[in-house]
C-alpha positions as MATLAB code, in Angstrom:
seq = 'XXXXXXXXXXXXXXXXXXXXXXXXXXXXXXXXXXXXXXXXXXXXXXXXXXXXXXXXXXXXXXXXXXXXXXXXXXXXXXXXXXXXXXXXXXXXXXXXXXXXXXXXXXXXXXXXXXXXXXXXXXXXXXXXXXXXXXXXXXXXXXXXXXXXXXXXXXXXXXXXXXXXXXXXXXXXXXXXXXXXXXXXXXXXXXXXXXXXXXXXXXXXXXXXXXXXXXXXXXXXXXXXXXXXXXXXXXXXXXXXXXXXXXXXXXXXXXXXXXXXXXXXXXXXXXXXXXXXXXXXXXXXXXXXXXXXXXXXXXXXXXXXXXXXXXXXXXXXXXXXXXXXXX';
ca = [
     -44.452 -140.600  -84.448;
     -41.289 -138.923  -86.033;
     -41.440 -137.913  -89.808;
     -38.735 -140.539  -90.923;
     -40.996 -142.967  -89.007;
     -43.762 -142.264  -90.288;
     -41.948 -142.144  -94.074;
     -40.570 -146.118  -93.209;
     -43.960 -147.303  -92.083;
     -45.847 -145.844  -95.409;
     -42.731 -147.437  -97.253;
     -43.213 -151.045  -95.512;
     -47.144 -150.533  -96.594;
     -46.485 -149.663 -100.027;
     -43.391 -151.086 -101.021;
     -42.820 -148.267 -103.608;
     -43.106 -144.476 -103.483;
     -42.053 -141.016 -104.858;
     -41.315 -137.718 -102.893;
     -44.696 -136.525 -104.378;
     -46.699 -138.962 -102.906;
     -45.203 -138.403  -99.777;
     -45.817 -134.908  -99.573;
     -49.260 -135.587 -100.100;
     -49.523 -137.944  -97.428;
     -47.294 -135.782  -94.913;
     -49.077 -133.075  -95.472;
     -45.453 -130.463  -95.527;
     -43.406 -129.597  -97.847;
     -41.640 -131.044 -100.977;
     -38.172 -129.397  -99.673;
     -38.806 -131.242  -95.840;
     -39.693 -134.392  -97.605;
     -36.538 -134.688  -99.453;
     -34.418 -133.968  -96.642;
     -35.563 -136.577  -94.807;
     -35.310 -139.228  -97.808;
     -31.955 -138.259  -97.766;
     -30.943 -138.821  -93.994;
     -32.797 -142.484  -94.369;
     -30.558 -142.963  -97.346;
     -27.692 -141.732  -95.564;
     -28.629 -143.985  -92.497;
     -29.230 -147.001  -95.135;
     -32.943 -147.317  -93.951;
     -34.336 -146.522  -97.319;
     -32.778 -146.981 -101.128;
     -33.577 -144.696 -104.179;
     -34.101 -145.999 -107.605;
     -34.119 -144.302 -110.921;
     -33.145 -140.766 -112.111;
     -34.843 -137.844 -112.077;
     -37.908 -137.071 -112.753;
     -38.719 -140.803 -112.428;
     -37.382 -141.674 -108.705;
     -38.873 -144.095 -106.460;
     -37.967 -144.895 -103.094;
     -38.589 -148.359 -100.885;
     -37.424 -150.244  -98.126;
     -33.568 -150.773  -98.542;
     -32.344 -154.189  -98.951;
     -30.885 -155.288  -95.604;
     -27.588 -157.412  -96.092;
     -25.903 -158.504  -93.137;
     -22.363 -158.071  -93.028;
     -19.956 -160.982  -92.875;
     -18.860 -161.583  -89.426;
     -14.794 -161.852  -88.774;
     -15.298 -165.591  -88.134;
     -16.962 -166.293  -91.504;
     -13.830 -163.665  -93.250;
     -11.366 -165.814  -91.676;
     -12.368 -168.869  -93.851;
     -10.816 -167.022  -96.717;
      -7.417 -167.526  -96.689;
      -5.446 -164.234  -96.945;
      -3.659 -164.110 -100.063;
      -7.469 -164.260 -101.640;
      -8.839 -161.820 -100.016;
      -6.416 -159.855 -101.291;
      -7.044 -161.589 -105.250;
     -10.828 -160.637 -104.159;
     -10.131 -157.111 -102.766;
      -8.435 -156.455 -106.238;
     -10.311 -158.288 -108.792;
     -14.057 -159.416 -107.344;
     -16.906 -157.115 -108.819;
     -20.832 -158.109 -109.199;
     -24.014 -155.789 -109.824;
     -26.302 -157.705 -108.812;
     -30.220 -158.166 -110.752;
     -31.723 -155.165 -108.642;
     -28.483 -152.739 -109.272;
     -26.640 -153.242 -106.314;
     -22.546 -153.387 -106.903;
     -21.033 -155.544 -104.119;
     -17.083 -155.034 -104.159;
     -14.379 -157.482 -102.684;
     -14.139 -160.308 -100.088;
     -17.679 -158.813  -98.802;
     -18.931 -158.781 -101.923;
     -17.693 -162.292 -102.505;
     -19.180 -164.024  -99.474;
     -22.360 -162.391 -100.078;
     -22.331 -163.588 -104.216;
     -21.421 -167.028 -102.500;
     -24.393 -166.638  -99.871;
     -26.762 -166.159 -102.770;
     -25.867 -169.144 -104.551;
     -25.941 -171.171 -101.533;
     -22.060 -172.448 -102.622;
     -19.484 -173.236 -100.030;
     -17.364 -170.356  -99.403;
     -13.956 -171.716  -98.622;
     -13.979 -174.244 -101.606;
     -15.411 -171.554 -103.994;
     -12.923 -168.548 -102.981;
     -10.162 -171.232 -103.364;
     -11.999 -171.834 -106.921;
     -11.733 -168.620 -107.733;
      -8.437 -167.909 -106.800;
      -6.996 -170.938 -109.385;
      -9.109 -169.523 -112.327;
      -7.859 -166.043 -111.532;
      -4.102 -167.137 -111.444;
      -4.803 -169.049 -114.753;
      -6.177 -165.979 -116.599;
      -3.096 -163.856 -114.926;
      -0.866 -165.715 -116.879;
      -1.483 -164.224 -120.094;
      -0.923 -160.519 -118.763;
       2.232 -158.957 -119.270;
       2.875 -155.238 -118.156;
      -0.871 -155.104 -117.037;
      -2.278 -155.964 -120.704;
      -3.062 -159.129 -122.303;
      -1.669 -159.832 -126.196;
      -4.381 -160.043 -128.493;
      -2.565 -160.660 -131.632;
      -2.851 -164.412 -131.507;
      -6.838 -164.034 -131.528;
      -6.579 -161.399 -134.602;
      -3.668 -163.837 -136.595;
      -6.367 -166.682 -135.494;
      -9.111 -164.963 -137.296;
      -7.807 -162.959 -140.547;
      -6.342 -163.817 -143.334;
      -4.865 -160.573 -143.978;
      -4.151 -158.397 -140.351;
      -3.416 -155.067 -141.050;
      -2.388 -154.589 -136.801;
       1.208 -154.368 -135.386;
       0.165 -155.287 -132.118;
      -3.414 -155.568 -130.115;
      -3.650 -155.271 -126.094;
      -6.421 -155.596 -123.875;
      -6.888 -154.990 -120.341;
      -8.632 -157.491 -119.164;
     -11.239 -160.693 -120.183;
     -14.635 -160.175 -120.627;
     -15.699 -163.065 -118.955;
     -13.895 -166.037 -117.267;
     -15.973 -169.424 -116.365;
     -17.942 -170.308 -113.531;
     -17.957 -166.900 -112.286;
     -18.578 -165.259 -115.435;
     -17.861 -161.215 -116.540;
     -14.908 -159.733 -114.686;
     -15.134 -156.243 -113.029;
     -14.390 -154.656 -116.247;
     -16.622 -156.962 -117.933;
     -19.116 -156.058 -115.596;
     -18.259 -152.123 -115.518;
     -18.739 -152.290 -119.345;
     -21.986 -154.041 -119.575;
     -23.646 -151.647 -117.393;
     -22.043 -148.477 -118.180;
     -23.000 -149.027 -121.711;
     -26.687 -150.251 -120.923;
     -27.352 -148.077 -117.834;
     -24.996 -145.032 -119.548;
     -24.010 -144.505 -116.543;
     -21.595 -141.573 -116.549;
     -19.942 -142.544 -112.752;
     -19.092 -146.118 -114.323;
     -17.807 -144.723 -117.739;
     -15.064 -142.734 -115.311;
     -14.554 -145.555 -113.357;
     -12.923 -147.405 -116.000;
     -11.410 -144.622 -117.470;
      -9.408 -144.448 -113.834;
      -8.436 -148.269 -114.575;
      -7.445 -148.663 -117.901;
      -5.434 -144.143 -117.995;
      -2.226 -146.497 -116.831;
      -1.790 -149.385 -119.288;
      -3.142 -147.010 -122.301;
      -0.181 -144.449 -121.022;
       2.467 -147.121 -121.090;
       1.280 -148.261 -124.262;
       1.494 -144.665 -125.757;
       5.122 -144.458 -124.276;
       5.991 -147.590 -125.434;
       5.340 -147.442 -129.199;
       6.113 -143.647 -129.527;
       2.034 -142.769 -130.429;
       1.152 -139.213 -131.958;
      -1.984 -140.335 -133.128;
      -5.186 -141.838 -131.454;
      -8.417 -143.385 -133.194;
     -11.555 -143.712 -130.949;
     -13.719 -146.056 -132.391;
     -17.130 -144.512 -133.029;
     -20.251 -146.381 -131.607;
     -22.996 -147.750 -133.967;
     -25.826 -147.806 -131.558;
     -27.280 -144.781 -130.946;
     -26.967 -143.339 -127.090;
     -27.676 -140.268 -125.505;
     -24.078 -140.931 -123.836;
     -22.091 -142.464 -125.544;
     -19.550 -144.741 -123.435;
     -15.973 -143.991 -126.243;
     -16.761 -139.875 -126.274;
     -17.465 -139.897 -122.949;
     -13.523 -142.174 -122.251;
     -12.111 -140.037 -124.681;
     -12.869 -136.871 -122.571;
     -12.155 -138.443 -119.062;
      -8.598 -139.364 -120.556;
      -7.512 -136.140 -121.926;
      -5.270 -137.321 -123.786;
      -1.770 -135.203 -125.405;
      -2.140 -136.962 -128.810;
      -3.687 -135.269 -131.664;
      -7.370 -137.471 -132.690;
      -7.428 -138.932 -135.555;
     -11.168 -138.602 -136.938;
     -13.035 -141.906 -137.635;
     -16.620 -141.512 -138.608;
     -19.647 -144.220 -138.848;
     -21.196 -143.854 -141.949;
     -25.176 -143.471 -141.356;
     -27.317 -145.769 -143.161;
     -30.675 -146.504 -143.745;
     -31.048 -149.556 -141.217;
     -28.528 -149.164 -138.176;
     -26.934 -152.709 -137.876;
     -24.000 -153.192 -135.650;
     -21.607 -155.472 -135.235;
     -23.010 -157.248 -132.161;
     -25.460 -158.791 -134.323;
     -23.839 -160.226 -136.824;
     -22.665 -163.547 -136.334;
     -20.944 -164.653 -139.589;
     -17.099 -162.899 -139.488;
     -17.722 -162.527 -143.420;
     -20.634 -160.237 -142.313;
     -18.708 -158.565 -139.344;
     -15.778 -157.268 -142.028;
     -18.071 -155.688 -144.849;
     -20.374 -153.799 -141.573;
     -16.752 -152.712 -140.365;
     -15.254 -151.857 -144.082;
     -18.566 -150.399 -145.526;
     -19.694 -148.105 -142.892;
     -16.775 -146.914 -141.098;
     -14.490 -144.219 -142.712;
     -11.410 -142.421 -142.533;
     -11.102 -138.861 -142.338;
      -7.689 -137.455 -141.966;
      -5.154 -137.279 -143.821;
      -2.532 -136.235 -141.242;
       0.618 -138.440 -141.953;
       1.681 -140.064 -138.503;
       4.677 -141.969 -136.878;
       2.636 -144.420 -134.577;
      -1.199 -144.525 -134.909;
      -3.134 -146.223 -131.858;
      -6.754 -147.388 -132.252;
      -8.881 -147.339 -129.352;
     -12.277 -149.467 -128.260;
     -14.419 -150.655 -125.849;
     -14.318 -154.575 -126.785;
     -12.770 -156.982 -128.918;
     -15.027 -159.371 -130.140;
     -14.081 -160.211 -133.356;
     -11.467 -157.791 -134.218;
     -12.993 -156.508 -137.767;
     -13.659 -153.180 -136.799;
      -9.935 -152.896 -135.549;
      -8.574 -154.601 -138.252;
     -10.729 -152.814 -140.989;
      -9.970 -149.568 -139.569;
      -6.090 -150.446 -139.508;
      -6.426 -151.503 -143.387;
      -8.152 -147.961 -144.319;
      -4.964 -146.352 -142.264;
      -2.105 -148.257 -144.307;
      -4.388 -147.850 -147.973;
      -4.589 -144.005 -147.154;
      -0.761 -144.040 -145.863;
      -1.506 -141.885 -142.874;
       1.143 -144.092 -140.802;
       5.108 -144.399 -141.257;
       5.326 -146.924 -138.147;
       2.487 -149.134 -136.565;
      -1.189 -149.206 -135.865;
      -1.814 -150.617 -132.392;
      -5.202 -151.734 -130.830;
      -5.954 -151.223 -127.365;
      -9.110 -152.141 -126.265;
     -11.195 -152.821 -122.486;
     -11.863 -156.218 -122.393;
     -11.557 -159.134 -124.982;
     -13.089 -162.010 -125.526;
     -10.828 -165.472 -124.615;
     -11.541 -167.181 -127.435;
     -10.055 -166.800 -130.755;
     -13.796 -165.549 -133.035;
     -15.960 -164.831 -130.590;
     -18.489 -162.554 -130.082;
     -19.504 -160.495 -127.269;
     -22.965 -159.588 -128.063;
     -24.338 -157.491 -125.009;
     -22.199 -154.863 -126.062;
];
C-alpha cells in the first residue's frame, strides 16, 4: 500500500490526526509526512484545520459539483447577481463563492433552487436601490438617531445583513475576519472597499483620515491591519481609546444613551493638525455614536475648515440598530 494510502485509511479510522501522529505510525520522517499531506490537500483528498502548532488533518468534505443541467435552472442574469454578490462560510469554515456556492447553500437547506435564486435576485435588486456610486447614504440612519449630528455625510459599502438570506459577503468577510483574525480576509476586503474609499477621498477633497481604534483587544487587529493594506496618501489623524479599568465596548451596550457616553468618554482626540476635509473610517455602523462622537471632538477642537465624512464596511438597515457580533 502507497504512503498517501495508507495516510487516507488511518484518516477514515480516526477521523482526526496531526503530522506527529502520523510519523509515529509511518514510521519516516516528519519532512516525508508533510509532503504527502500536502499532495492529498492539493488533490482535495484530505482538509487541514487550524494553525500552527495546533493542525489537524481529516477526511475532506466531499461536495459534488453542480452538474450543467442543475446550473441551467438559474436563469442567467442571476448567476451573474450570484457570481458578484453570493458569499457563505459555512459552520465547519468552508467559504463557498457564487452560483456553486449558491446551489450548494440551497442543497443544504433542502429549498427549491429556481424559486429561491429568483428570491434572491428580487431582495438583491431591492437593497441595490439605495447604492449610488458603489456606496449607500447613511445620513438618514445618523439624522434618524441624534439629536445633534456632528457628520457632513456617512457612506457605507454595503448591508450587513439582508433577510432570508442573512449577512452579505462583506457581512460575512467581517464577521470572520474579526473573529477568526484572519489576515487573508482582512485584505480581502481591503481589495473591495480601496475603490469607493478612493472616490470618496477625491470627491470631498480629504487630507485627513481617522481610523477608528478597536475596543476589544486582538492580537490582529482588523482597522490597523486595513489601514496598512490601503496605504493610503493622507496624513492620519491620531484617535486613541482611552484604557479603562473594565473594557466595555460598544457592541454591548444596548441603550443609545449608553452607546454615546462609551464613545464620548473613552475615545480621544490627539492632533491638533488643522485640516480642509477630515474622513473617519470604521469597520461597522451600528449605531453611529462612535462616528458621531468622534466628529463632535473634531469640530470642538477645530481641527476641520470643511467636513467630517464617515465611511464605514457595512451598516446596519435599520435606523438604531445594533450589530453585536462585531
Amino acid at each position: 500500500m502507497k504512503t498517501s494510502e495508507k495516510i487516507i485509511e488511518y484518516l477514515k479510522q480516526n477521523n482526526q490526526t496531526t503530522t506527529s501522529n502520523l510519523v509515529d505510525y509511518l514510521g519516516i520522517t516528519d519532512r516525508a509526512v508533510r509532503k504527502q499531506l500536502r499532495s492529498l490537500i492539493d488533490a482535495r483528498l484530505i482538509q487541514k484545520t487550524g494553525k500552527p502548532p495546533k493542525v489537524y488533518y481529516s477526511p475532506a468534505v466531499k461536495i459534488d459539483e453542480p452538474s450543467q443541467a442543475i446550473m441551467d435552472t438559474i436563469p442567467k442574469i442571476i448567476q451573474n447577481i450570484l457570481a458578484k454578490e453570493f458569499y457563505y462560510i459555512s459552520a465547519r469554515g468552508t467559504i463557498y463563492e457564487g452560483c456553486e456556492g449558491f446551489i450548494y447553500w440551497c442543497q443544504e437547506r433542502k429549498l427549491d433552487l429556481k424559486k429561491t435564486a429568483e428570491q434572491y435576485q428580487k431582495i438583491i435588486q431591492k437593497y441595490h436601490k439605495y447604492k449610488s456610486n458603489s456606496l449607500i447614504d447613511g445620513m438618514y440612519k445618523i439624522k434618524s438617531t441624534f439629536d445633534e449630528v456632528w457628520l457632513d455625510e456617512v457612506f457605507y459599502v454595503d448591508f450587513y445583513s439582508i433577510e432570508i438570506f442573512g449577512k452579505t459577503k462583506l457581512g460575512q468577510l467581517l464577521l470572520f475576519a474579526k473573529q477568526s483574525q484572519n489576515r487573508k480576509l482582512i485584505h480581502e476586503i481591503a481589495d473591495i472597499i480601496k475603490n469607493p474609499l478612493l472616490n470618496v477621498i477625491k470627491q470631498y477633497n480629504i487630507d485627513g483620515i481617522g481610523f477608528i481604534p478597536p475596543t476589544v483587544k486582538r492580537e490582529i487587529q482588523l482597522i490597523k491591519l486595513l489601514q496598512n493594506r490601503l496605504n493610503l496618501n493622507q496624513r492620519i489623524i491620531k484617535i486613541d481609546k482611552i484604557r479603562t479599568s473594565v473594557t466595555v465596548p460598544q457592541k454591548t451596550l444596548t441603550k443609545l444613551k449608553d452607546r454615546i457616553i462609551n464613545a464620548s468618554e473613552t475615545m480621544a482626540l490627539n492632533d491638533s493638525v488643522v485640516y480642509e476635509n477630515i474622513l473617519l473610517v470604521d469597520d461597522a455602523l451600528g449605531s453611529g455614536a462612535t462616528l458621531n462622537e468622534i466628529a463632535k471632538k473634531i469640530r470642538q477642537k477645530g481641527v476641520c475648515r470643511g467636513k467630517i465624512i464617515g465611511f464605514v464596511i457595512t451598516g446596519s438597515f435599520k435606523s438604531f440598530d445594533v450589530i453585536s457580533e462585531v
